[in-house]
N, C-alpha and C positions, 0 to 999 in steps of 0.2 A: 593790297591785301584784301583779300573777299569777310567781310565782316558778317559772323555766323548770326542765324536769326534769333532774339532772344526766346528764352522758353513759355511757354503759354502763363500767366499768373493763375497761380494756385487760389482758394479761398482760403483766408486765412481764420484760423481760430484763435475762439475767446484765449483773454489773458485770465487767469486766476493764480492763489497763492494759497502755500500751505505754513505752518510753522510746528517746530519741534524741535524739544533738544534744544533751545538757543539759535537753532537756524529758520533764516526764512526761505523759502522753493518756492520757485516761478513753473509754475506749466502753462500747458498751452491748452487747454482743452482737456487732456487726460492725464491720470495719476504718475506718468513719467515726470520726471526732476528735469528743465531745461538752463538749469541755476542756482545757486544759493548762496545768500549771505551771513554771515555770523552777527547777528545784532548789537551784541557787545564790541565786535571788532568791522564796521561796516569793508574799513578797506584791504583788509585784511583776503586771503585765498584761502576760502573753507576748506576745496573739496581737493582731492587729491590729484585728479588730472588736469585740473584747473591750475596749480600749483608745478606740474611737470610741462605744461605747458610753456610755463617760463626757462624751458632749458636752454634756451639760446644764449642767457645772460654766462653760460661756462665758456662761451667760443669768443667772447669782447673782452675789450679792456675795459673794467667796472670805471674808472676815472671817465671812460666817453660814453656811458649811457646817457647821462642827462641832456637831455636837447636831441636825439636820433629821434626818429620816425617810427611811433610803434601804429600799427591796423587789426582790427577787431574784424573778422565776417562771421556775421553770427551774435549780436548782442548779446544774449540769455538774460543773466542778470547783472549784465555789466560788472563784472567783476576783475576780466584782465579791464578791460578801458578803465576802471577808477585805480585799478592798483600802478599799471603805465604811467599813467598822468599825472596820480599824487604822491606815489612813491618814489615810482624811479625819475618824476623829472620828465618824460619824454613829450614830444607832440607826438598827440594823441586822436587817431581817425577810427570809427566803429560805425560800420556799415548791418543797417538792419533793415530788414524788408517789410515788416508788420510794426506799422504805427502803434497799436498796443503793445506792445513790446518794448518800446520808446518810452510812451508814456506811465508806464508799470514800473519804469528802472528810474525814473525821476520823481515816483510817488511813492515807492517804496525798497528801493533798495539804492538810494542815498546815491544815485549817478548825478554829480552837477549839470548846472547847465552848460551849453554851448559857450566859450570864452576862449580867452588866449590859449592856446595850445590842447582846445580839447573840442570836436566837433562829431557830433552826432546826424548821418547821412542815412533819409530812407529811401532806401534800392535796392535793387534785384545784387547781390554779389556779383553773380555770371556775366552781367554789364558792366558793371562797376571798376573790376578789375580789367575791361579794355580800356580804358580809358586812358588816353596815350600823357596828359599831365602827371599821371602816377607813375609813368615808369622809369624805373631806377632809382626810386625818390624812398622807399617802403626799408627799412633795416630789421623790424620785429613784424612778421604775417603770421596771425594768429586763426586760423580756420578751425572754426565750430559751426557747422550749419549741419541740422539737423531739424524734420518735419514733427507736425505736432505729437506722431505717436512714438519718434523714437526709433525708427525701424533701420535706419542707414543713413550714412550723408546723402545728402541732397544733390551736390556737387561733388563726383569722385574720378572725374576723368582725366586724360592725360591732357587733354587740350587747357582744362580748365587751370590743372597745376601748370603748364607752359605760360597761360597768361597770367598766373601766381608771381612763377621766376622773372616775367622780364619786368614786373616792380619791385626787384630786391634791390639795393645795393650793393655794392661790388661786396663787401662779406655779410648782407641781406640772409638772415632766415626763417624760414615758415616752420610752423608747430601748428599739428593737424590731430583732432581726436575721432580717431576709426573709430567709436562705442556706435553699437546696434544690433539687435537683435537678429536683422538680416542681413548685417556687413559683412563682407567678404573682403578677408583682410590680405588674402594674396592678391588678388585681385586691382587691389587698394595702392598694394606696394607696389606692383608692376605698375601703375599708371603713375605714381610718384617715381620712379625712376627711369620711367618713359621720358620725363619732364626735367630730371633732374641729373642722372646718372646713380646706378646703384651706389656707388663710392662716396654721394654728396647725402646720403642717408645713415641714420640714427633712429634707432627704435627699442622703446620702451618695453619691458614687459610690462602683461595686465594688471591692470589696478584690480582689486578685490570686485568691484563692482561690473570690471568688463573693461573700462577704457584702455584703448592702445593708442599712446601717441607715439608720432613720428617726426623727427626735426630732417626738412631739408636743408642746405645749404647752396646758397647760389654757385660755391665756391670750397668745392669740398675741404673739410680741417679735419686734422688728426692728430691735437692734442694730446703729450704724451703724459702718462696714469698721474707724474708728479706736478705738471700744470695744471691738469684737471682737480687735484684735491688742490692749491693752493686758492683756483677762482671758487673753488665750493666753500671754502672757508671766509674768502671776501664775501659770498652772497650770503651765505647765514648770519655774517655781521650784522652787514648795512642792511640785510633787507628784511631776515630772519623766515626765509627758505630754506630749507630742507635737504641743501645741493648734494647733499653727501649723501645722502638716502638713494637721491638721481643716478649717483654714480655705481652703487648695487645692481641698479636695473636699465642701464643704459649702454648699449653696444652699437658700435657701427656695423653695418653691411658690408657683408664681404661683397665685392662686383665680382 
């Protein structure tokens, strides 16, 4: 297999923070949000796409999360990594490419250190996920990469969802947030279904602020309306998520 060249390194910009309202926000340089924590509730998922992002937990059996395999691309403010790790139990991998960004989420938004089941890795994403150790090994892929102003993902092609899928496990799934000002969300879709098959997609409508996520699955599932509210009623227990809110604005893709 011809191994594509990596992408040129970007400069990377300062870290700073804001707070408000009880929450604290990570940017990167400019007034865009790349994060936030609830200070009263460090491990807790403040913000709304952050919280749908966790929809994969409706397609498992909640008794085997603890101990799978959850990955972060895109730290922000480590918010899925600490809720993975301390909540639900999983090992835990979060792949960040800005060393400030690391040390911002260990100094202020409460991300432990590196230890048993929780490792913090800086790299390019786009490498990262060739990496032939990871594949088939990954059960929760969690893709947030977005540049310092906000404008689009970073990483939106079909090749790079291809190298997404072949680190899922056999029912492995990715949750991807399309939010940007210049995202082009057909676009987006078409190259997640390049990668995946339209039938192995699920997508969100918008969050009030923009975010559109999308769950693929290695292995397309079509839970029927009365399984899907029985797992949404286990995840509001145990985790106290929202699943039921998910199931308002969550439809599969017709292929």
């Amino acid at each position: 297999m011809t191994r594509r060249p990596s992408r040129a390194a970007p400069p990377l910009p300062p870290v700073s923070l804001s707070e408000e309202g009880g929450l604290r926000h990570l940017h990167l340089g400019t007034p865009w949000i790349q994060g936030s924590m609830r200070r009263a509730k460090p491990d807790d998922l403040a913000l709304e796409y952050v919280q749908r992002m966790m929809a994969w937990l409706l397609f498992v059996d909640p008794d085997s999360v603890a101990g799978r395999c959850a990955v972060q691309l895109g730290l922000g403010a480590g918010a899925i990594t600490k809720f993975c790790h301390r909540r639900l139990g999983m090992d835990t991998v979060a792949v960040e490419l800005n060393p400030q960004v690391v040390a911002a989420c260990r100094a202020w938004f409460r991300l432990p250190p590196d230890g048993p089941g929780l490792r913090v890795v800086v790299a390019d994403a786009a490498d990262w996920v060739r990496e032939p150790a990871w594949v088939g090994a990954v059960d929760a892929l969690a893709v947030d990469l977005y540049d310092h102003d906000a404008g689009a993902p970073v990483l939106d092609s079909a090749d790079f969802y291809g190298d997404c899928r072949r680190l899922l496990s056999a029912d492995g799934q990715l949750t991807v947030n399309l939010f940007g000002r210049n995202a082009r969300f057909e676009q987006s879709l078409a190259a997640l279904a390049q990668a995946f098959g339209r039938e192995a997609l699920w997508t969100f409508r918008p969050t009030r602020e923009g975010n559109i996520v999308v769950l693929a699955q290695r292995q397309p599932m079509r839970p029927d309306a009365r399984r899907l509210a029985e797992r949404a009623d286990v995840i509001r227990q145990r985790w106290g998520l929202p699943a039921h809110r998910w199931l308002r604005a969550l439809r599969p893709e017709v292929p």
